[in-house]
N, C-alpha and C positions, 0 to 999 in steps of 0.2 A: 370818886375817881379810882378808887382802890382795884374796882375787878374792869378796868378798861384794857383793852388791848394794848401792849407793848410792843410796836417795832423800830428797829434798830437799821438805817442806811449808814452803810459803810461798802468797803473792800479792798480791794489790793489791785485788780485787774488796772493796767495803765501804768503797776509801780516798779520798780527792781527789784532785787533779790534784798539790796542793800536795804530797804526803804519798806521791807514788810515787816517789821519789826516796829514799823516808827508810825503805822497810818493810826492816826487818832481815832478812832472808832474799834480799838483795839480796850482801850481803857473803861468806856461802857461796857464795853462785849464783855470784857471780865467780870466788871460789877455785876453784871447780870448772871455770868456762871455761879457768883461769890453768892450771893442773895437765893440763887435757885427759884427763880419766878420764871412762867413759861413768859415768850417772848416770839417774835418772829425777828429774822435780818431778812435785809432786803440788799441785795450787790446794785452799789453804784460805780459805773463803768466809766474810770477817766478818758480809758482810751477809745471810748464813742463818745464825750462830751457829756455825760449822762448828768453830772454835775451840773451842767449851765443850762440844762434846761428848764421850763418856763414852770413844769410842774416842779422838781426841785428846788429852785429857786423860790419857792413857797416856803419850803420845810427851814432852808437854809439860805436866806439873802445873800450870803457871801459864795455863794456855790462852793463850799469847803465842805467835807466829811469830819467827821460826823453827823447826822442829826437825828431825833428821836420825835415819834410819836405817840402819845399815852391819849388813848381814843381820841379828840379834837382837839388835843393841844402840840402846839409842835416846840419843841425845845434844840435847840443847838450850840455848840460849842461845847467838848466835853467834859470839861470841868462842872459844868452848870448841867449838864447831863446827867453827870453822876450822884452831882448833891440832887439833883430833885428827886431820883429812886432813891438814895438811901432816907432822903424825909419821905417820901412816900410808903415805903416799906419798915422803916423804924430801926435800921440795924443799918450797922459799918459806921456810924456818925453818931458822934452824940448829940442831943436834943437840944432842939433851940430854944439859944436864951439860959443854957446853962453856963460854966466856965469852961469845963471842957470843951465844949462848939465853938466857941470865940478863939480858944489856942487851937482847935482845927483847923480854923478858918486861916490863922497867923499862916502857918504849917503850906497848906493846900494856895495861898497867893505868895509865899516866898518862893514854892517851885517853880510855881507857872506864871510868875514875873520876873524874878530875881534872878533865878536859876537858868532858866528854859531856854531862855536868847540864847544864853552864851554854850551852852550845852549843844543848839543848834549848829551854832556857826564850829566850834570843835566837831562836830562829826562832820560838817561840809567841809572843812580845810582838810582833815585825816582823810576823810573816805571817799567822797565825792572829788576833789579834786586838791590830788594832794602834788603836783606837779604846778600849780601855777602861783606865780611869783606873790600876786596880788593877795593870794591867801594867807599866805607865810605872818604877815604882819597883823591879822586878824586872829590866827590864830594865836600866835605869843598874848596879842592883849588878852585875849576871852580867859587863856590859861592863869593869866597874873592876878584876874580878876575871881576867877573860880575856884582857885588855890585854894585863898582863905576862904569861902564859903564852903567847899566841899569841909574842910579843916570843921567847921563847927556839928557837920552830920555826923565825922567821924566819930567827932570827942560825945556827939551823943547816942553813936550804937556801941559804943562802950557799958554802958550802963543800961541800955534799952535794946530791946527788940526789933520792936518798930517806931513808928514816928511818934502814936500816944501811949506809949511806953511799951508792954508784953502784950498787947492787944490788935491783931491786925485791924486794920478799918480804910476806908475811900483813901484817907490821906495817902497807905502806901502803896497804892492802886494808881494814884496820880504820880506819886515823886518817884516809883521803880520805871514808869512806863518813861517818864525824863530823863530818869541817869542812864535808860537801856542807848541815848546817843552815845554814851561815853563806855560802856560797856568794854567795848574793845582798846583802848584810851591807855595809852603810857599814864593819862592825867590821874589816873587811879593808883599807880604805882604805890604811892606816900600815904593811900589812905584805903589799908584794906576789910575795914571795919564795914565800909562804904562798898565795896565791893560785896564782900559776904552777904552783907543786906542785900542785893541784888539778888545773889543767888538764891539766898532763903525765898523773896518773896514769886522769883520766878519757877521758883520749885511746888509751889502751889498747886494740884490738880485743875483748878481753875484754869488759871493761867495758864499751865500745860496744855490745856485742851486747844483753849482759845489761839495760842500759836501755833497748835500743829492744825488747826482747820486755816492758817492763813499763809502755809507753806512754811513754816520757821522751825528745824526738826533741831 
């Protein structure tokens, strides 16, 4: 499987201005600059449906962006997107079945469980629709709850880098591409350790690239 072809469905067409920063096939797309393996993208089109259709709907049962195909195999959702290049390639993750892979793994489902929800619902109360009443009370909770969580990344890029310590890898490919809902966020205020991490990681040539081909200057 190693020399099979790599393409990547994603894009932004369909999305806002607000909302190109946040399409999930943003986080492969990176990985894949990060790893430097040729690759193809393929733009899937919200705003013609191109999502729910029957061939899509192959790649991706949930007609959600992102999904991936490594010659016959189709992979989706981008978390599991990303871990499969970096085991397939050998690099950004440590190897399975060692101890470091296992505290990657801890790492890579606290953001994209624990974190993620509530980081959501904070950029739709601020950004999307910061004028209605009904949001107001979702946001206060999300904040009360993400407080202390954001608190524990803080007190850990004190002492680190990145997530597995002075070593960039997937993990902070996954939990920069989350906190970019909060980016803009009073809720950073108290924790600028968490901030900086941001920046470092989006400071990245990678990175860089991969947002300015999805209009984010």
């Amino acid at each position: 499987m190693q020399n099979t072809k790599l393409v990547l469905y994603g894009g932004i067409n369909g999305f806002s201005d607000k909302l190109r920063t946040l399409v999930r096939d943003i986080r492969p797309h990176w990985l894949l600059e990060e790893l430097g393996v040729p690759y193809e993208r393929k733009t899937v089109d919200f705003s013609k449906r191109e999502h729910k259709s029957a061939e899509y709907l192959k790649l991706n049962p949930f007609g959600k962006i992102p999904a991936l195909t490594d010659g016959d195999l189709s992979i989706f959702e981008s978390a599991a997107i990303c871990m499969h290049l970096c085991e397939k390639f050998g690099k950004l993750l440590p190897k399975a079945g060692t101890r470091e892979h296992t505290q990657a793994l801890s790492w890579i489902f606290a953001i994209t469980t624990t974190l993620e929800p509530h980081l959501t619902r904070v950029f739709a109360a601020e950004q999307l629709y910061p004028e209605e009443d009904a949001q107001k009370e979702v946001l206060e909770n999300s904040k009360k709850i993400l407080g202390p969580l954001l608190k524990v990344y803080q007190s850990h890029f004190e002492t680190n880098q990145y997530i597995l310590g002075n070593a960039f890898s997937v993990v902070d490919i996954l939990t920069t591409c989350a906190l970019l809902y909060v980016k803009d966020s009073p809720l950073l205020e108290t924790t600028p350790q968490v901030r900086a991490y941001i920046d470092r990681c989006t400071a990245r040539p990678a990175c860089k690239k991969v947002l300015a081909l999805n209009g984010v200057t």
